[in-house]
C-alpha beads as a LAMMPS data file, in Angstrom:
LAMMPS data file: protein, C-alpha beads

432 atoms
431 bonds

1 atom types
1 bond types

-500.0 500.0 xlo xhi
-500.0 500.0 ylo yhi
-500.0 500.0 zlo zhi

Masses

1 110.0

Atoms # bond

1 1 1 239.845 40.104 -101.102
2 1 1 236.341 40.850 -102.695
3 1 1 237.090 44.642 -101.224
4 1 1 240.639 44.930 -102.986
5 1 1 238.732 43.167 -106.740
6 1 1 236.253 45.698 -106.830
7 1 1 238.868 48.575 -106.264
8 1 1 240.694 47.039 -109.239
9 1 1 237.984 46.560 -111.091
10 1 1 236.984 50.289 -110.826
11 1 1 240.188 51.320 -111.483
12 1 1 239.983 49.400 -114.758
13 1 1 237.052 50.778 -115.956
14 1 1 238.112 53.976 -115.048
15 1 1 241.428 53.366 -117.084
16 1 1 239.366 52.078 -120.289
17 1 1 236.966 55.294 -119.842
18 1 1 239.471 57.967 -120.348
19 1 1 241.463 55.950 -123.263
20 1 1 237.846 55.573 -125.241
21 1 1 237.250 59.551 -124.527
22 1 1 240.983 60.317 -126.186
23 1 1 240.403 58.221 -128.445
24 1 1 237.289 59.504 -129.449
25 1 1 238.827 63.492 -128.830
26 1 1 241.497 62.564 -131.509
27 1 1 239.187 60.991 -134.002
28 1 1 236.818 64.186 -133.745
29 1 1 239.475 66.756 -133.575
30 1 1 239.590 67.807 -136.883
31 1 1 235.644 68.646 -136.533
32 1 1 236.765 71.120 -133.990
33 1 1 237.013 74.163 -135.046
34 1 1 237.351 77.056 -131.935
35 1 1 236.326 80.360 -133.906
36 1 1 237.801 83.317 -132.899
37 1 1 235.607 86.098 -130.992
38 1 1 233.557 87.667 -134.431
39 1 1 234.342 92.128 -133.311
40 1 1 230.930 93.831 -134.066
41 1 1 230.040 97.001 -134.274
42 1 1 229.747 97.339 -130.553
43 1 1 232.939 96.392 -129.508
44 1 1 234.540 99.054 -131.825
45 1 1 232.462 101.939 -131.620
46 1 1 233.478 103.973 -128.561
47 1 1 236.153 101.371 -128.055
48 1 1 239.960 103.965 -128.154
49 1 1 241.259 100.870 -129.537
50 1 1 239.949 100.896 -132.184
51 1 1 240.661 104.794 -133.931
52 1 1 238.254 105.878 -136.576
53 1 1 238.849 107.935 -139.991
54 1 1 237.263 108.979 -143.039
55 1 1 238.918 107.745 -145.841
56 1 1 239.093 108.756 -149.829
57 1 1 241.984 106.653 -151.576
58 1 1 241.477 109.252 -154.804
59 1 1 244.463 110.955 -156.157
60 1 1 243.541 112.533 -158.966
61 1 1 241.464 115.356 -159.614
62 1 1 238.798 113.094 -160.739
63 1 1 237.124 110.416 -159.407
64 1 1 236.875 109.285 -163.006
65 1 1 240.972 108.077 -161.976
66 1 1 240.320 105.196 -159.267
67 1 1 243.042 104.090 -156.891
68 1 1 244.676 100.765 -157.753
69 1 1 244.077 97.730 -155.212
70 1 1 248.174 98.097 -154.555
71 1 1 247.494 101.641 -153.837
72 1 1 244.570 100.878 -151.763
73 1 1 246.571 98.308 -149.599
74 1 1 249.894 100.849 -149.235
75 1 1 246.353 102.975 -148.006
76 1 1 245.985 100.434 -145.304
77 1 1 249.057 99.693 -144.549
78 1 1 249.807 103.424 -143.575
79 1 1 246.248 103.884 -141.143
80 1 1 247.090 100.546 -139.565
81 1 1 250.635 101.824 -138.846
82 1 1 248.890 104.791 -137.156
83 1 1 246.424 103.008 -134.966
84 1 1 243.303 103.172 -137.387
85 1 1 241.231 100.213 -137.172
86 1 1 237.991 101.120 -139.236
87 1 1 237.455 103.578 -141.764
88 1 1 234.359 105.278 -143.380
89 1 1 233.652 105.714 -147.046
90 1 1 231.333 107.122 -148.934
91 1 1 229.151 105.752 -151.770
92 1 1 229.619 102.400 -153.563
93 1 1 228.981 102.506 -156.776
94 1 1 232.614 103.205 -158.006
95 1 1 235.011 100.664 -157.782
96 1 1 236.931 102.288 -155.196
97 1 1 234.551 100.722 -152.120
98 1 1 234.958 96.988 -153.490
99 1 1 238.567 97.662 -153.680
100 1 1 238.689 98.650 -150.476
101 1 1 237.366 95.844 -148.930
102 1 1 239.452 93.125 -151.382
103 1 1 242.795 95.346 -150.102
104 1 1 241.882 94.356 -146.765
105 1 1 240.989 90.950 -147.628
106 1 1 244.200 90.100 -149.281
107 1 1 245.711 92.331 -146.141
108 1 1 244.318 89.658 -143.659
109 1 1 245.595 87.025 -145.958
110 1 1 249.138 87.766 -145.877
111 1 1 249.076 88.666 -142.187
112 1 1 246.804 87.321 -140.117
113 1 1 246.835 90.056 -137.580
114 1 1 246.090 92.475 -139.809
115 1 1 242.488 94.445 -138.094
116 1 1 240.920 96.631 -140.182
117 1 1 236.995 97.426 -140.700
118 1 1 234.614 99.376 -142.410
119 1 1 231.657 101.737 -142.040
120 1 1 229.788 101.147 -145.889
121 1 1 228.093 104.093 -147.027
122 1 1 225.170 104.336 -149.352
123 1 1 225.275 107.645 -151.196
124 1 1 221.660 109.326 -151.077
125 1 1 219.920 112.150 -152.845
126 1 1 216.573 113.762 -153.858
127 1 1 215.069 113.757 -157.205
128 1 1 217.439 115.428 -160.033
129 1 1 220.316 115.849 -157.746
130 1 1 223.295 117.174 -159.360
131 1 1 221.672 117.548 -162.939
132 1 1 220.257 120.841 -164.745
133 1 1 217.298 120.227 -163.608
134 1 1 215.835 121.820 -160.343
135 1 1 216.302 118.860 -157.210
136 1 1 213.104 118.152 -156.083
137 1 1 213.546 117.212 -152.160
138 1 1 210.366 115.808 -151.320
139 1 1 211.351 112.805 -153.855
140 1 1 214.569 110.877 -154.005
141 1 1 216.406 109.903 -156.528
142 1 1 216.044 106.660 -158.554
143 1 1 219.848 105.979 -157.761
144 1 1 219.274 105.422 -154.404
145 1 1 217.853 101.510 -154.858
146 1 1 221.156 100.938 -156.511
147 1 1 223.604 102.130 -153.810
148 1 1 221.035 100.428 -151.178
149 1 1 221.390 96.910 -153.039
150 1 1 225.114 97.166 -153.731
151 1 1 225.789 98.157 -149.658
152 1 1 223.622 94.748 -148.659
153 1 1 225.655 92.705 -151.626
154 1 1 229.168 94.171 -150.059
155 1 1 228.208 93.907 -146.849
156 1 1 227.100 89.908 -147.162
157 1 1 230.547 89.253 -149.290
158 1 1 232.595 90.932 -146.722
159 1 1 231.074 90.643 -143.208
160 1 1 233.987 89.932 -141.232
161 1 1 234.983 93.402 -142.814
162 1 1 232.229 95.671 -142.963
163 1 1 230.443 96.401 -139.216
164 1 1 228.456 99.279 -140.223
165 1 1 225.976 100.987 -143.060
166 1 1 225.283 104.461 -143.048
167 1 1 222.383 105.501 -145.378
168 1 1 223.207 108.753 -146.941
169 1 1 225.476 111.483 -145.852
170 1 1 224.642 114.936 -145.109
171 1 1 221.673 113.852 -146.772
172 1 1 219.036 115.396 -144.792
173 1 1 220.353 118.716 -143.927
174 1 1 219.158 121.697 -145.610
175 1 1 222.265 124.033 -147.056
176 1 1 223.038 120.519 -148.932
177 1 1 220.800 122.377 -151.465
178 1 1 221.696 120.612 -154.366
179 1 1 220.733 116.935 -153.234
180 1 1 219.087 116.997 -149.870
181 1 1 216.132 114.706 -148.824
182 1 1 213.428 114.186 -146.405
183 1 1 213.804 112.068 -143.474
184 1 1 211.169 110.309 -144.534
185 1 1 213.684 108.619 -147.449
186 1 1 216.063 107.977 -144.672
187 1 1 213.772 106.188 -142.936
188 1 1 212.604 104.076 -145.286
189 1 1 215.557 102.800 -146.322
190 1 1 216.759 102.302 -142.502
191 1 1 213.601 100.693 -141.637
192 1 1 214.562 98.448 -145.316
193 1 1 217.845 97.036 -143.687
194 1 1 216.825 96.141 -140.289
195 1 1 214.085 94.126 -141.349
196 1 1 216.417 92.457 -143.638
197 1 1 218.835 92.458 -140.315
198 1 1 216.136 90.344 -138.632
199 1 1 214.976 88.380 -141.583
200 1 1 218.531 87.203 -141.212
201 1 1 219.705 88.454 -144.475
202 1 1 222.048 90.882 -143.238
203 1 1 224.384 90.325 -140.205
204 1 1 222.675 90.061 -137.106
205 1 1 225.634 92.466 -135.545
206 1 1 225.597 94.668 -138.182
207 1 1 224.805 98.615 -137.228
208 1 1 222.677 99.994 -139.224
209 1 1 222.960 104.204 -138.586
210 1 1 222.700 107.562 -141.361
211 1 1 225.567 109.995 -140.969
212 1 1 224.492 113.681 -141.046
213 1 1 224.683 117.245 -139.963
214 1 1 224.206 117.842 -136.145
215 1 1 221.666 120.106 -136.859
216 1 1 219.806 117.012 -139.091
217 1 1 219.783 114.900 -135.841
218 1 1 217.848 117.847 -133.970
219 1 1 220.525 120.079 -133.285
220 1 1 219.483 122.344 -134.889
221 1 1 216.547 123.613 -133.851
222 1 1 212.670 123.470 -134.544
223 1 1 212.670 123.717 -138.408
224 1 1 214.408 119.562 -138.119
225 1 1 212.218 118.262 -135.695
226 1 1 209.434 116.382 -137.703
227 1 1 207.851 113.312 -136.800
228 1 1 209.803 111.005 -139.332
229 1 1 213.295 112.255 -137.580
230 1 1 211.786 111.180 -134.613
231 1 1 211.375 107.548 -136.373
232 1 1 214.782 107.439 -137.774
233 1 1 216.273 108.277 -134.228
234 1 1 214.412 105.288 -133.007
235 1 1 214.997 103.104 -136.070
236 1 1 218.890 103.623 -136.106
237 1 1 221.286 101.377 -133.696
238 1 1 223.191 104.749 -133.287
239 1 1 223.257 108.144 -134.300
240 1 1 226.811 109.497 -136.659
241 1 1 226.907 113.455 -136.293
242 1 1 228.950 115.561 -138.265
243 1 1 230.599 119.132 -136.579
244 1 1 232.772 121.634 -138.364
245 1 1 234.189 124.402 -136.507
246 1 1 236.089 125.153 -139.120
247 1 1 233.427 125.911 -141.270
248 1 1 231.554 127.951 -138.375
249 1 1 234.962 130.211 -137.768
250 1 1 232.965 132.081 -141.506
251 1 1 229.696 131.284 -141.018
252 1 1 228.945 131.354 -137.461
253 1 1 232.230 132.440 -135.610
254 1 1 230.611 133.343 -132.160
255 1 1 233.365 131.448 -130.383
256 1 1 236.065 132.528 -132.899
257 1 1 238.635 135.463 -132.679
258 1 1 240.784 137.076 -129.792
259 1 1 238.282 137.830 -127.332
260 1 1 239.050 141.301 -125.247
261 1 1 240.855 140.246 -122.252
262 1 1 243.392 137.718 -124.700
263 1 1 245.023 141.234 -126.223
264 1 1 248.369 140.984 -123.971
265 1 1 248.887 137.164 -124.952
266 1 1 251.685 135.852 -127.039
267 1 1 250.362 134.886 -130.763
268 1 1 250.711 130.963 -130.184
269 1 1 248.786 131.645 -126.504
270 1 1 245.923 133.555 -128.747
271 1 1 245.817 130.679 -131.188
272 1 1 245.907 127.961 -128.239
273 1 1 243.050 129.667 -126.916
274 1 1 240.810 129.694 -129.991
275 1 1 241.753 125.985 -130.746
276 1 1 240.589 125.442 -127.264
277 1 1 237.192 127.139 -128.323
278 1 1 236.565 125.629 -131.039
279 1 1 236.710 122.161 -129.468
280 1 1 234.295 123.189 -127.224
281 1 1 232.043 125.020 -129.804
282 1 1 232.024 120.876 -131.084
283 1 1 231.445 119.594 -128.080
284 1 1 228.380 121.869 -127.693
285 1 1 226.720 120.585 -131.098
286 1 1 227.433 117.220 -129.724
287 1 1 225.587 117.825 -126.804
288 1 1 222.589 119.553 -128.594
289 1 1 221.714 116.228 -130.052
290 1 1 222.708 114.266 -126.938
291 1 1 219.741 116.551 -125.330
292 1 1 217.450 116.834 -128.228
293 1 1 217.318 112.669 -128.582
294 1 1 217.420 112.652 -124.761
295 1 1 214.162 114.651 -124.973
296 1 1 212.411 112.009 -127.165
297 1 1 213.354 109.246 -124.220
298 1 1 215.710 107.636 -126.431
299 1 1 218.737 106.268 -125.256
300 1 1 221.003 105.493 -128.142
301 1 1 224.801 105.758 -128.461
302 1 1 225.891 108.845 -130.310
303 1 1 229.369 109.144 -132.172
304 1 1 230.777 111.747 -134.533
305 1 1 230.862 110.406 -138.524
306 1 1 232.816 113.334 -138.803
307 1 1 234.788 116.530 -138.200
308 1 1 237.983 117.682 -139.563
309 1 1 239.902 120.808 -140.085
310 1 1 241.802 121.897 -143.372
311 1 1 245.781 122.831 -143.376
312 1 1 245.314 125.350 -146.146
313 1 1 242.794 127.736 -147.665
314 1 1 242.710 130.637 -150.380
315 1 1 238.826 131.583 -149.548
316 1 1 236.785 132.436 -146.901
317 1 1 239.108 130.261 -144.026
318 1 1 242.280 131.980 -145.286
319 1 1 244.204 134.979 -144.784
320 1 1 241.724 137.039 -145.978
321 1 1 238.557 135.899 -144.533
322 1 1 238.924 133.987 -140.482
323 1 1 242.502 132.936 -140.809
324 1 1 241.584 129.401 -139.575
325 1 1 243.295 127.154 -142.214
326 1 1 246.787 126.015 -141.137
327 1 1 248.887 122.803 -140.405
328 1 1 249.574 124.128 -136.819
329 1 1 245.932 124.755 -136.568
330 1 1 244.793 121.674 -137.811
331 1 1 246.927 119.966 -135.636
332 1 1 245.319 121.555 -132.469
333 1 1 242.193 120.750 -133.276
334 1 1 243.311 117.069 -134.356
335 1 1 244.630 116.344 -130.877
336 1 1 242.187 118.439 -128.923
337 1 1 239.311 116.347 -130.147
338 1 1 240.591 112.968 -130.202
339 1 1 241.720 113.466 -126.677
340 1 1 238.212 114.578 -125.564
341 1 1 236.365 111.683 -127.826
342 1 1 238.924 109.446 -126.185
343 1 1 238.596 109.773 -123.020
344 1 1 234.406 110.208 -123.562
345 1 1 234.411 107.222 -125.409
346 1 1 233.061 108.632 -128.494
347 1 1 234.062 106.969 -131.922
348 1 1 235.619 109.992 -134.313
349 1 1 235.617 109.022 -137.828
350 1 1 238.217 112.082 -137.956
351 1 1 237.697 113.707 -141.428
352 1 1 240.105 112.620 -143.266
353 1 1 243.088 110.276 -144.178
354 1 1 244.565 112.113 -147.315
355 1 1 244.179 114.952 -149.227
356 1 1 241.619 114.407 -151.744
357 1 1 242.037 118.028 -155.137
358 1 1 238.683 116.119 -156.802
359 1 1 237.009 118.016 -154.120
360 1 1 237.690 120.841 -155.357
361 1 1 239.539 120.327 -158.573
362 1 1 238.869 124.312 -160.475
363 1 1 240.561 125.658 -157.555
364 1 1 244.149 124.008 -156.119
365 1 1 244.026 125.875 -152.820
366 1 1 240.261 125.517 -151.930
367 1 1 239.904 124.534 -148.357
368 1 1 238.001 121.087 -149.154
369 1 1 241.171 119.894 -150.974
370 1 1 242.966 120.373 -147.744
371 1 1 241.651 118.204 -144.819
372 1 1 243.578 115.204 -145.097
373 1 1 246.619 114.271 -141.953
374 1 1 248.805 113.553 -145.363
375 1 1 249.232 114.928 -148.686
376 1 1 248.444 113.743 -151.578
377 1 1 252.018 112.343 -151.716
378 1 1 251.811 110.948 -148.670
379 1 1 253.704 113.752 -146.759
380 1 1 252.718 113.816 -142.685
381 1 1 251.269 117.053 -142.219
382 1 1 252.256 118.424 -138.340
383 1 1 249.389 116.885 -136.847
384 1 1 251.685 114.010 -137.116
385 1 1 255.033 114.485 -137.325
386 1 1 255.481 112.486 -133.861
387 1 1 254.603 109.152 -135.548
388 1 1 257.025 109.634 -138.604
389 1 1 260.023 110.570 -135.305
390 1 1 258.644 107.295 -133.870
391 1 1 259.249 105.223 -137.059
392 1 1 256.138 103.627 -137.792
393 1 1 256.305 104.880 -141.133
394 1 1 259.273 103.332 -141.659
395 1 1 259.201 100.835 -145.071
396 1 1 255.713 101.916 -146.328
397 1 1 255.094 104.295 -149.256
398 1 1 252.315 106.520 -151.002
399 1 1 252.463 107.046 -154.693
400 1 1 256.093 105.536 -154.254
401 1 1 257.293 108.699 -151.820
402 1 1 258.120 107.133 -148.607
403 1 1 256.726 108.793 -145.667
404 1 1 257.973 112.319 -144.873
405 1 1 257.133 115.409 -143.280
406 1 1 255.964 118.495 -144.909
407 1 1 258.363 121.830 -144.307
408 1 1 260.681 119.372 -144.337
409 1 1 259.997 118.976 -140.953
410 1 1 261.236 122.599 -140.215
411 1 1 258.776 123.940 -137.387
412 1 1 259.887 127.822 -137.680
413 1 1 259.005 127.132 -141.445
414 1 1 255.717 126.046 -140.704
415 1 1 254.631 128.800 -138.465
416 1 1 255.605 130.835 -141.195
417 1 1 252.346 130.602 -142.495
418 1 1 250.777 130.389 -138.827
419 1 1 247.735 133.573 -139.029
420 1 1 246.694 134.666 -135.567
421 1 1 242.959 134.794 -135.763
422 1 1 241.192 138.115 -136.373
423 1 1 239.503 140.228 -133.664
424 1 1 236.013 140.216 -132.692
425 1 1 235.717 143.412 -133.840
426 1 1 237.475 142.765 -137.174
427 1 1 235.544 139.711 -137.308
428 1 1 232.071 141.941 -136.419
429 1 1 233.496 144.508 -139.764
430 1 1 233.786 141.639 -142.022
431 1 1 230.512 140.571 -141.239
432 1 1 228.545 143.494 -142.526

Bonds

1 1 1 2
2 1 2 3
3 1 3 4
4 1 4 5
5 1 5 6
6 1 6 7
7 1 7 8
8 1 8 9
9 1 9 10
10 1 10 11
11 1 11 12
12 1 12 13
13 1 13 14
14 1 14 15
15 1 15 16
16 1 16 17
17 1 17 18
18 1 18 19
19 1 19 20
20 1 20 21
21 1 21 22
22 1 22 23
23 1 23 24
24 1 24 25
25 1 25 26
26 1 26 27
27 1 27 28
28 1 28 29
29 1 29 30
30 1 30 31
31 1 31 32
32 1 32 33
33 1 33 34
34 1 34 35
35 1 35 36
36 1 36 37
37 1 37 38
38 1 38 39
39 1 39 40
40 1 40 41
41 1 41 42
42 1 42 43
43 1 43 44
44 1 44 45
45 1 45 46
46 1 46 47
47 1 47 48
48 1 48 49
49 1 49 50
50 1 50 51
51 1 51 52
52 1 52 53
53 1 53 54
54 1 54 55
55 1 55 56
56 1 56 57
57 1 57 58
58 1 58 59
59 1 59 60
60 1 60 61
61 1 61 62
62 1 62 63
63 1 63 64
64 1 64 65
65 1 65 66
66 1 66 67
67 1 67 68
68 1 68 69
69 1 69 70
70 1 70 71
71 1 71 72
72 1 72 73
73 1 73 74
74 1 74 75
75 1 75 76
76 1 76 77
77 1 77 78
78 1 78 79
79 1 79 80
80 1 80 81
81 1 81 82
82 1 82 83
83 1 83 84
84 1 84 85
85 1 85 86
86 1 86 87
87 1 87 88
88 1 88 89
89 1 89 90
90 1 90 91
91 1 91 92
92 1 92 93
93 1 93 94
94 1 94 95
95 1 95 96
96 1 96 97
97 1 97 98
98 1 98 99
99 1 99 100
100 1 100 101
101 1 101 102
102 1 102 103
103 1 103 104
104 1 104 105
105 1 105 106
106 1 106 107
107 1 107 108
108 1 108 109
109 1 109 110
110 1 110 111
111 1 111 112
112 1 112 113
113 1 113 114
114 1 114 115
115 1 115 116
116 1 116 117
117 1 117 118
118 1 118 119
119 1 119 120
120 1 120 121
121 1 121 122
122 1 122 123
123 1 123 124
124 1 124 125
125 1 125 126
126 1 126 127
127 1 127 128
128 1 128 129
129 1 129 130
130 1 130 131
131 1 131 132
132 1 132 133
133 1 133 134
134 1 134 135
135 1 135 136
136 1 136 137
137 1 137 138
138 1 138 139
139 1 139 140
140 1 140 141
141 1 141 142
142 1 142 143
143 1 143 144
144 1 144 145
145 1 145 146
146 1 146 147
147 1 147 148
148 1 148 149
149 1 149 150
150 1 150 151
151 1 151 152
152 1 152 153
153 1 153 154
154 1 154 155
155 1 155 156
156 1 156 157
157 1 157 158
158 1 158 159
159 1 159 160
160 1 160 161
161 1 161 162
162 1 162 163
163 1 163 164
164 1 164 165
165 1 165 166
166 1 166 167
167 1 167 168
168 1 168 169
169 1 169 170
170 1 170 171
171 1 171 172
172 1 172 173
173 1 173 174
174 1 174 175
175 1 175 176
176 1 176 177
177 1 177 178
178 1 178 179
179 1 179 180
180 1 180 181
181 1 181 182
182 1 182 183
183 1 183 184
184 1 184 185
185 1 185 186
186 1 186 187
187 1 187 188
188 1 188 189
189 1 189 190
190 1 190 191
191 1 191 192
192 1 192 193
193 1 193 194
194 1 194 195
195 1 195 196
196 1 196 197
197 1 197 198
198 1 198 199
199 1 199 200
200 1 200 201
201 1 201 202
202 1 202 203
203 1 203 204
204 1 204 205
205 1 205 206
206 1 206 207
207 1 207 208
208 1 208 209
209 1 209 210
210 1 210 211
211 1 211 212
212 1 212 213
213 1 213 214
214 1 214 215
215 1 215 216
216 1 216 217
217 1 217 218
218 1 218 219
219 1 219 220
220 1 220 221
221 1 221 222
222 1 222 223
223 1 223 224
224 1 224 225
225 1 225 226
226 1 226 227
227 1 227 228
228 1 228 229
229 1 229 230
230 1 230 231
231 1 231 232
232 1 232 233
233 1 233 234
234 1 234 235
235 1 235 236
236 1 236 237
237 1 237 238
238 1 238 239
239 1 239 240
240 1 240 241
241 1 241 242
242 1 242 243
243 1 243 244
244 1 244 245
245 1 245 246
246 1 246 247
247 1 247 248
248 1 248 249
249 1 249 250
250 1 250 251
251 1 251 252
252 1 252 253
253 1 253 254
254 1 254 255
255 1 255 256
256 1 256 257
257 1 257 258
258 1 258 259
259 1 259 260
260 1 260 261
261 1 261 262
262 1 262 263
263 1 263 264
264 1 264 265
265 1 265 266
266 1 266 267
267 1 267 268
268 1 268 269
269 1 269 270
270 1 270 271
271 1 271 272
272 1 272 273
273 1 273 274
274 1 274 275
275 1 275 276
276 1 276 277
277 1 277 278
278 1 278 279
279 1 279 280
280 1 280 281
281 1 281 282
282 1 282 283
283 1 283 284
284 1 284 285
285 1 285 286
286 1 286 287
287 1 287 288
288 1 288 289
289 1 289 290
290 1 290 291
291 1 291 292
292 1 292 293
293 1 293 294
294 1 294 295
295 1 295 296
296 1 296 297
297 1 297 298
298 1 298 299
299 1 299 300
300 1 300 301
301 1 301 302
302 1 302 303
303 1 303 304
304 1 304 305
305 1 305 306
306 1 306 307
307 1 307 308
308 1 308 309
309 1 309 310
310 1 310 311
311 1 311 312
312 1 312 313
313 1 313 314
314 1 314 315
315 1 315 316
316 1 316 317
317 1 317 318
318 1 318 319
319 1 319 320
320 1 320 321
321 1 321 322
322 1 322 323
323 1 323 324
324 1 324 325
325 1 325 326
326 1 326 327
327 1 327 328
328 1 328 329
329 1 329 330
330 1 330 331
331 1 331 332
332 1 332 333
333 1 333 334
334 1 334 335
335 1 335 336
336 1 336 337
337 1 337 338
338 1 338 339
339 1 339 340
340 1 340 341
341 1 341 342
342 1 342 343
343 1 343 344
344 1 344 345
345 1 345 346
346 1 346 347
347 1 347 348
348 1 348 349
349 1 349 350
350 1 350 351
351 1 351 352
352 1 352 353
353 1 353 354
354 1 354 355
355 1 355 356
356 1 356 357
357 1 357 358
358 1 358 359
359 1 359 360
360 1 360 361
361 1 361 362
362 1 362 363
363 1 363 364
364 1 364 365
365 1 365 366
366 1 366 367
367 1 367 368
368 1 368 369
369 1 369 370
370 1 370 371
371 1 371 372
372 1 372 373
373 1 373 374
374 1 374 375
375 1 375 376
376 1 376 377
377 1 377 378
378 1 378 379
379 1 379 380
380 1 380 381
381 1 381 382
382 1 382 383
383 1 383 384
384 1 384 385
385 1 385 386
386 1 386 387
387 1 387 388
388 1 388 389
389 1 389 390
390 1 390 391
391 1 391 392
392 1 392 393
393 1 393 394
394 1 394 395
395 1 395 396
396 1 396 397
397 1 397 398
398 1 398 399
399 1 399 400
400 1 400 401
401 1 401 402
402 1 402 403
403 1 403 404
404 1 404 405
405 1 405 406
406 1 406 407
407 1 407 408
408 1 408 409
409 1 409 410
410 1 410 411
411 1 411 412
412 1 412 413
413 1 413 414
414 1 414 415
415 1 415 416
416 1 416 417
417 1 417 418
418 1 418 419
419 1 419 420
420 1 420 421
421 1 421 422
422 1 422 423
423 1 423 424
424 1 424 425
425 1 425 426
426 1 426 427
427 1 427 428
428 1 428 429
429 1 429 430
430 1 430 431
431 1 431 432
């Protein structure tokens, strides 16, 4: 009998236990709050999830005309329909970057599955920079404390938005005569925001990085590699390259052209074949800074900040200079180098979203008007046509145009204006 009261007793207290812990579960439940997993910087970067792009919401051809918040979110709405899940910009002292980053806002308000981040950047440049005075590059321009500030006051309002801060871009390398700097400035102003990182007045995730020239980063060659780039590559969570074959197919075209044994292929094969080249002519800058930071013992995570390819060009990359600006072109390259950067697991902030004619607004046809995937008017160039066949265009618009295809999607149209590149020996005459 005592045996069977003490089993009922326990069973009792047992009973009462679990009813006080229920109780008490449901009076503290409200207090519960399960946050959802906070995505850094390292879970996107490298991550083929999570597509990069460079992005310019201008329309105009002047930045003096900024894109509305409506047009920023139709923006949005069309790089999330793609796959895009963070986006670089530029400088942040036009309205355009705190647009961007209240589009998304209101974005994640209205859907709450909307994912879409942002690598800030702070525009930097030497002393006199665009002015008609001579730049001085061994100083830097007062302007630069102003973009610096503005990035950390953006990047506190918004940090479930913005992951990353790039300080300056092309900002160190040397043909960027008219505003270049030292590394030293770089530095500094690295070194600023990870001790404000650790103070605990920036992000703790946050990625602090500069995004430059491959040659900047020690690419290329002797004439970069000063003490203070050694710093930065140590003072940086990672390193953002920039690579233009595009640019090299004038200015450097060793691996452009029909070499001497292509002669017998079809024009498409000979075209194939220098798109083929001039992925790996990037994937050999990428790799000179891979070994040059290797060579320092460094170990840091290297993505591209950018490399693009224009569908059209009047100048040096058109029909009279290397023939290398085309939709059918650009479109190789596109695909070549996000399958590579893929499958590597290299971030590509691909360069760029849209067409941008402030870039170059004296001349309609220059090349730097030309890189965007769409048109101003929100056309798909033929890098990708497949997603406007798949529908996932479907209900969004740019400037009011609903998404199309350029040619009218007509491919013998388009290789209308398909060049095959120039010889190496017509290439070797043109560059006397």
């Amino acid at each position: 009998m005592k045996y069977l009261t003490s089993i009922i007793i326990y069973i009792l207290s047992v009973i009462l236990l679990c009813s006080c812990n229920d109780k008490t579960n449901k009076e503290n439940k409200t207090n519960v709050v399960i946050e959802p997993k906070s995505i850094t910087a390292k879970d996107i970067l490298g991550n083929p999830e999570y597509l990069a792009i460079s992005f310019g919401g201008y329309r105009g051809k002047t930045l003096d005309i900024e894109p509305t918040l409506e047009e920023l979110k139709d923006d949005m709405k069309i790089l999330s329909a793609m796959g895009i899940k963070i986006i670089r910009n530029y400088k942040v002292h036009l309205p355009e970057a705190t647009n961007i980053l209240k589009a998304i806002t209101e974005l994640k308000k209205e859907d709450p599955n909307f994912e879409m981040y942002v690598m800030l950047g702070a525009w930097i440049s030497c002393k006199n920079a665009f002015t008609d005075k001579v730049p001085d590059h061994t100083k830097e321009s007062d302007d630069n404390v102003a973009q610096i500030e503005k990035a950390v006051e953006l990047t506190n309002q918004y940090p479930d938005i913005v992951k990353i801060i790039a300080v300056g871009n092309e900002a160190m390398v040397k043909w960027a005569a008219s505003y270049y700097v030292q590394p030293s400035v770089i530095l500094k102003w690295v070194t600023h925001l990870q001790e404000l990182k650790a103070k605990g007045n920036l992000p703790k995730d946050l990625w602090i990085t500069s995004s430059d020239n491959f040659a900047s980063w020690g690419g290329g060659g002797a004439e970069y590699h000063v003490p203070d780039l050694e710093k930065l590559i140590r003072a940086v969570d990672y390193i953002s390259m920039h690579t233009y074959p595009m640019h090299d197919t004038h200015y450097n075209p060793e691996f452009w052209g029909v070499e001497k044994g292509e002669k017998k292929l079809s024009e498409i094969e000979k075209i194939d074949a220098a798109m083929r080249r001039a992925k790996e002519y990037a994937q050999s800058q990428y790799e000179s800074v891979s070994n040059y930071v290797k060579s320092l013992g460094v170990d840091k995570p290297i993505h591209i900040g950018e490399t693009g390819w224009a569908s059209h060009s009047d100048g040096i990359f058109g029909p009279e200079g290397s023939k290398a600006c085309d939709e059918y072109k650009e479109a190789q390259y596109h695909n070549l180098v996000r399958e590579w950067t893929n499958k590597a697991g290299i971030s590509c902030f691909y360069f760029e979203a849209f067409d941008e004619p402030w870039k170059d607004a004296y001349n309609e046809n220059g090349s730097e008007n030309h890189f965007g995937l769409f048109t101003v008017d929100g056309k798909a160039k033929y890098a990708i046509w497949d997603l406007v066949d798949k529908g996932i265009f479907d209900g969004l618009t740019r400037n009011g145009n609903q998404m199309t295809k350029t040619y009218h999607g007509d491919y013998s149209e388009l290789m209308k204006d398909v060049l095959v590149p120039p010889t190496k020996k017509e290439i070797k005459v043109k560059m006397k």
